[in-house]
N, C-alpha and C positions, 0 to 999 in steps of 0.2 A: 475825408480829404481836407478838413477846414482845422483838422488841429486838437478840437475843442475836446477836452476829458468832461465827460460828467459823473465819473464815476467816486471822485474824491478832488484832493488840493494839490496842486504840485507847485513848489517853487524854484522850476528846472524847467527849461525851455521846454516846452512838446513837441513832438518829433511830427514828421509827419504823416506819418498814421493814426496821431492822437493819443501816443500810448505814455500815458501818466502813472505807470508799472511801480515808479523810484517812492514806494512807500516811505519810507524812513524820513523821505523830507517833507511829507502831506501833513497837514492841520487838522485835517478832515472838514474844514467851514468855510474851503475855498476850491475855485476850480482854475486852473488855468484856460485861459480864450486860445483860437488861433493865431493869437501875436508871443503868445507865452509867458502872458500878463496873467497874475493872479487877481480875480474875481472871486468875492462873498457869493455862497452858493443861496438861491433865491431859498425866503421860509415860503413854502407853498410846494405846490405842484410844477413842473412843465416836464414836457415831452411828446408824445406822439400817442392818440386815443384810436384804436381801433375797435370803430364802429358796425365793420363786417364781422367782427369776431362774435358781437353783441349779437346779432341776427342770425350767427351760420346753421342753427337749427332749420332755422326758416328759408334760408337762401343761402344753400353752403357756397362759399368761394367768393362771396362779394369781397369784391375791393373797395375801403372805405377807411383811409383813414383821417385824419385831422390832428393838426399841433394847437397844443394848448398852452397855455400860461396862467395862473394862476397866483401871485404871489403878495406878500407884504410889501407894502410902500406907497410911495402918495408922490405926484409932481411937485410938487410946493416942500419949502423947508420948513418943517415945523415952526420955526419963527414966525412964520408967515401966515401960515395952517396948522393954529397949533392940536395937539392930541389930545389933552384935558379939556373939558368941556362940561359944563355943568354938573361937576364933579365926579365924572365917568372918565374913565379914559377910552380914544376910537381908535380898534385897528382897524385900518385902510390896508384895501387889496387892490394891484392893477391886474387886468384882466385880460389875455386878448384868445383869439383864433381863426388859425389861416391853414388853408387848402388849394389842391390843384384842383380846377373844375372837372370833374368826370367829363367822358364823353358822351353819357346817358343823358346829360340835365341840357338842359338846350340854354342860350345867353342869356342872361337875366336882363329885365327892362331896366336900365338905369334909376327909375322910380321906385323898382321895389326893391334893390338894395338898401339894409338899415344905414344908420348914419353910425360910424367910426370915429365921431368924436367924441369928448369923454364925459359920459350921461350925468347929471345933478345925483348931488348927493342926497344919503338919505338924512330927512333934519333930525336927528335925535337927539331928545332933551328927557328928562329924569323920569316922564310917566310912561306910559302905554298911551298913544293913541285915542281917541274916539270914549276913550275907559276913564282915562286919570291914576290908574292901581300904576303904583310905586315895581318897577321889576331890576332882577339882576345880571340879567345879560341881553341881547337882542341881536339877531344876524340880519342886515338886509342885502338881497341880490337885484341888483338895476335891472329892471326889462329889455332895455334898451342892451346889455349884455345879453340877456337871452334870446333877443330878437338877430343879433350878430352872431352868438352861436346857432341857431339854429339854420340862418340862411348858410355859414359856412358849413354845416353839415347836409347840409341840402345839394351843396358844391361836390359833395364826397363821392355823391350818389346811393348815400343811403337809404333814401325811399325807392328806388331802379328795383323795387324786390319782384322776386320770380316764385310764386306757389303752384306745386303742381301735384300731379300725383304718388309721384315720389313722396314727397315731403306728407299726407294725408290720402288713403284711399276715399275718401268722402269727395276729394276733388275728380272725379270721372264722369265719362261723358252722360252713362246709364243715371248716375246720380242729378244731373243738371237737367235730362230730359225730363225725368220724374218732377222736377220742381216747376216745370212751364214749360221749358225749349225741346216738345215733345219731336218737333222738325229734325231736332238734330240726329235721332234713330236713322232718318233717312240716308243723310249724309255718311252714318259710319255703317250701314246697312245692318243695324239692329246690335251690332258689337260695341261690349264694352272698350272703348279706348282709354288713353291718357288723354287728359285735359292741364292747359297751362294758362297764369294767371299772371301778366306782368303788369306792374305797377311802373306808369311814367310821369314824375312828374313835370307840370306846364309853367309854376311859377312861383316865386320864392315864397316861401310859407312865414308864420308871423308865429308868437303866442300873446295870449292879455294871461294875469296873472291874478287867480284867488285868495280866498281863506286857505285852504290847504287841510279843512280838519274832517278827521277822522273818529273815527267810533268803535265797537264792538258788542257782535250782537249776542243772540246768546249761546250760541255754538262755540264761539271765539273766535269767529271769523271776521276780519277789518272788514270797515263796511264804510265808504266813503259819502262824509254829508256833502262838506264840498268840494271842488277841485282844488288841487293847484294851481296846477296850467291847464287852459285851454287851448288847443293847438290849432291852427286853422291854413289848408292846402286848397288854396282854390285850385283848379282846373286840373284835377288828377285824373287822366287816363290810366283807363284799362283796359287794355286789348286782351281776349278771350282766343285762346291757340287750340285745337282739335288733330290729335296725328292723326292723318288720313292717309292711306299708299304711303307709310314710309313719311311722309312728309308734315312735319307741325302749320295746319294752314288756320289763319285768323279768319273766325266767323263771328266774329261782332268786337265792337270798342264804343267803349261806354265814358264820358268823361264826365265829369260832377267836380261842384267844392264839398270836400269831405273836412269833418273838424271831431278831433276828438278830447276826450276831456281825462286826465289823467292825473292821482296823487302822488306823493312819495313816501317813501316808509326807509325809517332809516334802523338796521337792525343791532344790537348788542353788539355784534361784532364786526362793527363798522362798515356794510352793506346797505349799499339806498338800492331800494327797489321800485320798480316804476309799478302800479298800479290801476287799472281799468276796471269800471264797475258795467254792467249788464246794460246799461243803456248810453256808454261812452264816447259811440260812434253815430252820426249826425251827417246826412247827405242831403244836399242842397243842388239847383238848378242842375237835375240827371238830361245829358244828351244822350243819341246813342247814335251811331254811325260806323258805317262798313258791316252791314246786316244783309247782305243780297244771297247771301248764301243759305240763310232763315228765313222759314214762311211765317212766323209771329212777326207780328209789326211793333215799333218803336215802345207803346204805351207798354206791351206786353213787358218785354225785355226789360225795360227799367223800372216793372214790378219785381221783376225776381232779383232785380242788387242789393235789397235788405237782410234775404235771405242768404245769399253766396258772403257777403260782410260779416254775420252770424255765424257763416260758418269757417269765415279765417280770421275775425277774432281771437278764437282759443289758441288757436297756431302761434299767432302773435305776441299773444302773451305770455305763454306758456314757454315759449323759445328765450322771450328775454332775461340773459344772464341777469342776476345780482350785479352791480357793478360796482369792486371794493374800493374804499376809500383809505387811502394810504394812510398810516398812523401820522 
């Protein structure tokens, strides 16, 4: 409706549909706006990243998407800001992303929203760091970007995920009993049911940022020393669903700060892969509540969420596409 071709350059008004069709008069290094103004096409990325696509192993049909931007350039004029610098030259990228808020994620406190204004840069001068070794290139990503993406992906409702039996026969009732929640036999009168596992988050999530380094052992399998990111979800609910008569009824919710620790691996053919190692996931202050329909008590229940996390772990990981990096 707004006009805007992103598909190439046109120097002919755009209609309004958008439709920038009139090849022969395109440059290909421009687009026209919804005024029918010719615009330099951004060097970077933007468009629209879906995040349910990333997941739908795991939670087919989420709805999740978020616009990104990613591109060359800097507020200041180079005069001002210049690009050579200790005889390197800096490209500078602006950043942003923005989302409608799901109606899964509840208001965000005005507190834990990150700050949107534009984070310190990184100081680079001709060594390495902490080292002094002389190097020939260096990428740095602000936190303070990753802290903003990550709450706008939060907005998306990409953590709203739903694991159930469908998705793993491992997630059944027969299975859950066997692990401690012996009570629940009762409830489905000794029958194996489906079991459902939804993930709610309580409040915007953060990351702090590592070494990022990696290794190989001697199988050839990556084996991560230490993180990248560390991801941190305080107050994540998990309500626990059992079909009983026809009906998915919640017999327990569990809520904890969950934080997990994750690499990146970026492959030959321009694929970052996100990365979890065996001890990646980390629960802190476990409550449990809405249990009246179980005869174990509190301490019990919130023994078995290391083992039920172990075991959607794999899911987890396992589902996460590759996600390509445009040339």
């Amino acid at each position: 409706d707004s006009g805007l071709c992103l598909s190439g350059s046109c120097n002919v008004e755009c209609t309004s549909d958008g439709d920038c069709s009139n090849d022969d008069v395109c440059d290909g290094i421009e687009t026209c706006d919804a005024d029918g103004q010719c615009l330099t096409n951004v060097l970077g990325m933007a468009g629209t990243l879906d995040l349910g696509e990333l997941l739908a192993d795991v939670s087919p049909g989420l709805q999740a998407e978020m616009d990104i931007l990613v591109a060359a350039g800097q507020w200041s004029d180079p005069s001002v800001d210049p690009l050579v610098l200790d005889n390197g030259v800096e490209l500078r990228m602006i950043g942003g992303a923005d989302t409608t808020r799901h109606a899964c994620v509840p208001e965000p406190d005005p507190a834990e929203i990150p700050s949107s204004a534009s984070p310190p840069r990184m100081p680079f001068n001709d060594v390495v760091p902490g080292t002094g070794d002389p190097y020939m290139a260096g990428i740095a990503i602000s936190d303070a970007f990753l802290d903003w993406f990550m709450y706008k992906a939060y907005l998306t409702g990409m953590l709203c995920l739903s694991l159930g039996t469908e998705t793993t026969d491992m997630l059944s009732s027969s299975t859950i009993a066997l692990l401690g929640m012996g009570s629940l036999n009762d409830l489905t009168g000794g029958r194996n049911v489906p079991v459902r596992l939804e993930l709610h988050p309580q409040h915007v999530p953060f990351m702090e940022i590592g070494a990022g380094t990696l290794s190989t052992d001697d199988q050839g399998e990556t084996v991560i020393e230490e993180p990248l990111l560390y991801i941190f979800m305080p107050g994540m609910a998990l309500d626990f669903y059992v079909l009983l008569d026809e009906h998915w009824t919640r017999i327990v919710t569990i809520t904890l700060d969950l934080s997990m620790e994750a690499a990146l691996d970026l492959t030959p053919d321009n694929h970052l892969i996100v990365l979890f190692g065996e001890e990646s996931i980390h629960l802190d202050n476990v409550v449990v509540s809405n249990h009246e329909l179980l005869a174990e008590d509190p301490a019990t229940l919130a023994d078995l969420l290391p083992t039920l996390v172990g075991m959607a772990l794999p899911m987890l990981t396992d589902a996460l596409e590759p996600i390509e990096i445009p040339p």
